[in-house]
Every structure is written in C-alpha cells, then in structure tokens.
ROKEMAR-971091 format. One record per residue (C-alpha): residue number from 1; residue in one letter; x, z, y. Coordinates in Angstrom, 2 decimals. Example, Ala and Ser with C-alpha at 12.3 -4.5 7.8 and 13.67 -1.06 7.14 Angstrom:
REM ROKEMAR-971091
LOKE  num  residuo       px       pz       py
LOKE    1        a    12.30     7.80    -4.50
LOKE    2        s    13.67     7.14    -1.06
***
This chain:
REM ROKEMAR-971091
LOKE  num  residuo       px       pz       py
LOKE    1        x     0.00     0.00     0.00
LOKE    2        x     1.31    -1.10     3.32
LOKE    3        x    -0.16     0.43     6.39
LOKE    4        x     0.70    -0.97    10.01
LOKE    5        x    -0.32     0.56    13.19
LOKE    6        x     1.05     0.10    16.91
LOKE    7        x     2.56     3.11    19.07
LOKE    8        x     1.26     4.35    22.14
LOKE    9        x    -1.83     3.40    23.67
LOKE   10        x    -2.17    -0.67    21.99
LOKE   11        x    -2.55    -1.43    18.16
LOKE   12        x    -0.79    -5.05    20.00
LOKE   13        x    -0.81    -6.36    23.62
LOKE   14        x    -0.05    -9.83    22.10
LOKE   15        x     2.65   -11.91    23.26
LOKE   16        x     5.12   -11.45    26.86
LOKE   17        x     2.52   -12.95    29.11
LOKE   18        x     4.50   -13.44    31.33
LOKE   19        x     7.10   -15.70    29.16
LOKE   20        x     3.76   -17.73    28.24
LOKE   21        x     2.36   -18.53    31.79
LOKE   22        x     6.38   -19.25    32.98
LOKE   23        x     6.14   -22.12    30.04
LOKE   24        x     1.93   -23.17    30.81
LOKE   25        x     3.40   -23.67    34.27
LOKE   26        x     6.38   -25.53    33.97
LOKE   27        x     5.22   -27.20    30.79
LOKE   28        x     8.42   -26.52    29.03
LOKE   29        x     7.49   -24.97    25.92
LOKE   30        x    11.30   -24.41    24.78
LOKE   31        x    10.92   -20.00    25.69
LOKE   32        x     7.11   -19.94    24.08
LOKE   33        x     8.16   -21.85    20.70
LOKE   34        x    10.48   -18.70    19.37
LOKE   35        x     7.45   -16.11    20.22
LOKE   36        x     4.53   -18.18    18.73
LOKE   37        x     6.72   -18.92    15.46
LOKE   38        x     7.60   -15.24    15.06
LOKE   39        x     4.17   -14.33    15.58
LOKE   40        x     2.84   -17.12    13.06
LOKE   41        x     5.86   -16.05    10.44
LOKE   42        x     4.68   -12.42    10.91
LOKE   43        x     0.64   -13.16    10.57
LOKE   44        x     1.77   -15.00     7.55
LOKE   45        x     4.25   -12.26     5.56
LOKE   46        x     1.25   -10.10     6.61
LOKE   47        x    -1.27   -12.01     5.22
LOKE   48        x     0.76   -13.03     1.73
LOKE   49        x     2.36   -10.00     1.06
LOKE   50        x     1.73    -8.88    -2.83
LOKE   51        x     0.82    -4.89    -1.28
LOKE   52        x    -2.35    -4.74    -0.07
LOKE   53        x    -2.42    -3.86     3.54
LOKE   54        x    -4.13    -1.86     5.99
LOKE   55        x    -4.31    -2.47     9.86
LOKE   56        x    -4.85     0.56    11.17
LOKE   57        x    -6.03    -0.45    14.94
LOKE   58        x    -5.25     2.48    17.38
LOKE   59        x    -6.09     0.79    20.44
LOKE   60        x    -5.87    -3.27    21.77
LOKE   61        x    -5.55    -5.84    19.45
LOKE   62        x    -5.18    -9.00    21.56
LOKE   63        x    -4.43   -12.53    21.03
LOKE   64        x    -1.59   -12.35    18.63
LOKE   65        x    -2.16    -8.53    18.10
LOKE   66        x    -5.69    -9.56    16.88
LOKE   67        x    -4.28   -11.99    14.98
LOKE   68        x    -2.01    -9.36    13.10
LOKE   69        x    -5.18    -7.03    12.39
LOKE   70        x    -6.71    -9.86    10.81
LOKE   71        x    -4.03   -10.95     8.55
LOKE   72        x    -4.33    -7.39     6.88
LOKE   73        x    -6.42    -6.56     4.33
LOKE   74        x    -8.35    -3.76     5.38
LOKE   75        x    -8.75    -2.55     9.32
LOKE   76        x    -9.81     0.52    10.56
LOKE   77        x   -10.36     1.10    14.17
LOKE   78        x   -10.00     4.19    16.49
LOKE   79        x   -13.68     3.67    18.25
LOKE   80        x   -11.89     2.97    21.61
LOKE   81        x   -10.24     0.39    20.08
LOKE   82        x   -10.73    -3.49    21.65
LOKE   83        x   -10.44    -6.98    20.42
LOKE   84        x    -9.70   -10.61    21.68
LOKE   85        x    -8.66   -13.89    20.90
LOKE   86        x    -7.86   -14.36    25.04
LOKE   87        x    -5.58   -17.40    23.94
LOKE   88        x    -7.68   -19.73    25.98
LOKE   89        x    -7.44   -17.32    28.93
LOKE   90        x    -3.93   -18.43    29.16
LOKE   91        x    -4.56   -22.00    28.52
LOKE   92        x    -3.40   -22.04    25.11
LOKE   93        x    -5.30   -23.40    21.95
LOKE   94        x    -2.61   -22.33    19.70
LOKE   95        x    -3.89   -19.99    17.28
LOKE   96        x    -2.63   -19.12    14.16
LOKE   97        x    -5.00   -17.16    11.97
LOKE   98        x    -8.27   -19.38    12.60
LOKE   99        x    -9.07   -19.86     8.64
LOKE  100        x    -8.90   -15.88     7.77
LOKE  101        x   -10.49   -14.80    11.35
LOKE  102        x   -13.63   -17.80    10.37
LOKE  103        x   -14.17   -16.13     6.82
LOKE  104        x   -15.93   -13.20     8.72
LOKE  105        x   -19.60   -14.10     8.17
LOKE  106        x   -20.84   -14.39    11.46
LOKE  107        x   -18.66   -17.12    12.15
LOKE  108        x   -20.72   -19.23    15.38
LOKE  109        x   -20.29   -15.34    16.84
LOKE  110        x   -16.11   -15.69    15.61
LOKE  111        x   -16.31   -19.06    17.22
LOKE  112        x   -17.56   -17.82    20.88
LOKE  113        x   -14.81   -15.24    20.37
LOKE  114        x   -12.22   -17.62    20.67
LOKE  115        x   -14.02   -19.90    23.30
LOKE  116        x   -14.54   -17.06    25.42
LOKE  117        x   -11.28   -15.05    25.41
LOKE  118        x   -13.85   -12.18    25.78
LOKE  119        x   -12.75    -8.37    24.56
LOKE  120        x   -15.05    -6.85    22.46
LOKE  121        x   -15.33    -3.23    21.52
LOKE  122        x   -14.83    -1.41    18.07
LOKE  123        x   -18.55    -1.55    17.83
LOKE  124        x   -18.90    -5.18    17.53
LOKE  125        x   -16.41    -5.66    16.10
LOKE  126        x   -17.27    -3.43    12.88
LOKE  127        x   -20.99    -5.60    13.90
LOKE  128        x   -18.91    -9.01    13.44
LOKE  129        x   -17.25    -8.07    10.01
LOKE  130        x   -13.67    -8.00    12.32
LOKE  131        x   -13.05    -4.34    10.91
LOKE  132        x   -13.93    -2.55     7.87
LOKE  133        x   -14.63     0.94     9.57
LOKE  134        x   -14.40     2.67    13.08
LOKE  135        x   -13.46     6.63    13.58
LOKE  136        x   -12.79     8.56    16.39
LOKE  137        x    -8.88     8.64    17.97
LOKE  138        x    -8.32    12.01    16.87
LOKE  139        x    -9.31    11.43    12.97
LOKE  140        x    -8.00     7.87    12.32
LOKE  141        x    -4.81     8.71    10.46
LOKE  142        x    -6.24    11.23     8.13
LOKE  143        x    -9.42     8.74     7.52
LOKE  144        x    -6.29     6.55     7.00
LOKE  145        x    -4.79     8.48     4.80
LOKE  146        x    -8.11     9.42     2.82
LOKE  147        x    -8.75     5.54     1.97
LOKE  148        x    -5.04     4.79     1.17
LOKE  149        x    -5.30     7.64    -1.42
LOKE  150        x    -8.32     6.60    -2.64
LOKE  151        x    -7.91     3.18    -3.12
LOKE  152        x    -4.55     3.65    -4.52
LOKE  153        x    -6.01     6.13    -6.98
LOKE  154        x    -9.24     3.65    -7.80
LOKE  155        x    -7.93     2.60   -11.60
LOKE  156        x    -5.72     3.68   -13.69
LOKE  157        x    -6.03     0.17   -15.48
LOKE  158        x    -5.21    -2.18   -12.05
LOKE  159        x    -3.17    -1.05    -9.36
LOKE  160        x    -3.80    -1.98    -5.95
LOKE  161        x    -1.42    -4.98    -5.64
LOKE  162        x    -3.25    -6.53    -9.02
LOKE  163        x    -6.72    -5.70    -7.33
LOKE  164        x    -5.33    -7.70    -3.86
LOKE  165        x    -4.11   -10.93    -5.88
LOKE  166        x    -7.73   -11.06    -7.93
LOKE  167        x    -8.80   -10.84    -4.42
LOKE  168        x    -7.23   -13.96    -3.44
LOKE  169        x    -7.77   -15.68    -6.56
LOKE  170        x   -11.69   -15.17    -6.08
LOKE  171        x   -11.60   -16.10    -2.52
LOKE  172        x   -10.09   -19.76    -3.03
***
C-alpha cells in the first residue's frame, strides 16, 4: 500500500505558474516541456504502479495536482479540500489523465470540469465520483490509516497488490 499526501496547506498547487504563462506568452514551450513530462511520467508511475495507492487529499488538488489524485487508486479528502482541472485557465489543453479522470460516471459533469477550469469543493467532488470519501482535517490520517489497515487486512487469500491488478484486468 502506497499512500501520498502533500505538506502544508495543498494536497498539489499544480505546476510553477509562473514558468507556464512565461512560455503561453512567448510561445516558446522549451521551460514548460520538462514540467509537463515530469508531471505526465509521475501521473503515470502513479497510475501503473503494482501497490495499490491511496491519495490522501489534504487540501488543493489543481491542474496537475488533480491529476495526481486521480491517478491513485483510492482518494480521501479532508472536507476543505478543493479540486480543478484550471488547465484551460492558463490557456493550455494539455492534460494528461483525461481517460482515468472520464471513467468517473458522471462524465458530461467531468467534461464541464475541464471546460470550465472551475474549483469544486470536497462535496462535489465525493458527488462526481472524484473521491472515494471526505473527513474532517483533524481525522483524515487516522481515517487513513483505518482503511489502509483494513484493506490490507481484507484476505488472507489475495493481497492488496493481486486485488489492484484484477482491478485493472476487469476494467479493460
């Protein structure tokens, strides 16, 4: 079981936006290119990792910090917790986790999401399918800690990492 979580106040702020409106602006993409691979590379070892893993969303997930909470198997959200997909608020279309964040299933709502660049609260977002389950601040990491056990514990017969890849395997 792998468990990820941000420090301080933000799950993840996203990318340096100020590196990304320097390269919108000048349309030289050569700075932006190194932080939208490594954000793509990390979405992916996220998302394909054999451990199943838990995003455990303290506070803002946005734009590529969204896109790391979805790569992860399970979220759970502190309730003040807020999401966006505020590429397009920066002109930028490039998104890298479209076909996991369109498998929620409200997907037109997924769709204005994106379109929008709107934040949305913990509420809708548990409302959306986005995140598995919202606490309060002061009891995520021991509701964390509760689920980890538990689903670590479920059988005897299948550990958690054979669980994830039937996952998969049915999902295809």
């Amino acid at each position: 079981m792998v468990i990820i979580t941000g420090a301080g106040r933000a799950f993840c702020a996203g990318g340096d936006l100020e590196v990304i409106r320097k390269s919108r602006e000048s349309g030289d993409s050569k700075e932006l290119e190194p932080l939208l691979r490594g954000g793509m590379q990390a979405v992916l070892k996220i998302r394909t990792m054999p451990q199943p893993v838990i995003a455990v969303v303290n506070g803002a997930a946005a734009g590529a910090g969204m896109n790391i909470a979805l790569a992860a198997d399970i979220r759970i959200a502190a309730e003040e917790a807020v999401f966006g997909q505020n590429f397009v608020r920066l002109g930028s279309s490039r998104i890298t986790v479209e076909p996991i964040f369109f498998r929620i299933d409200r997907s037109r709502q997924a769709a204005e999401l994106f379109y929008t660049g709107e934040m949305i609260d913990a509420r809708k977002a548990l409302d959306l399918g986005i995140v598995n389950k919202i606490v309060p601040a002061a009891q995520l990491e021991s509701e964390v800690s509760k689920f980890a056990t538990k689903a670590s514990a479920g059988s005897a017969a299948l550990s958690p990492r054979h669980q994830k890849k039937s996952l998969r395997l049915q999902s295809r």
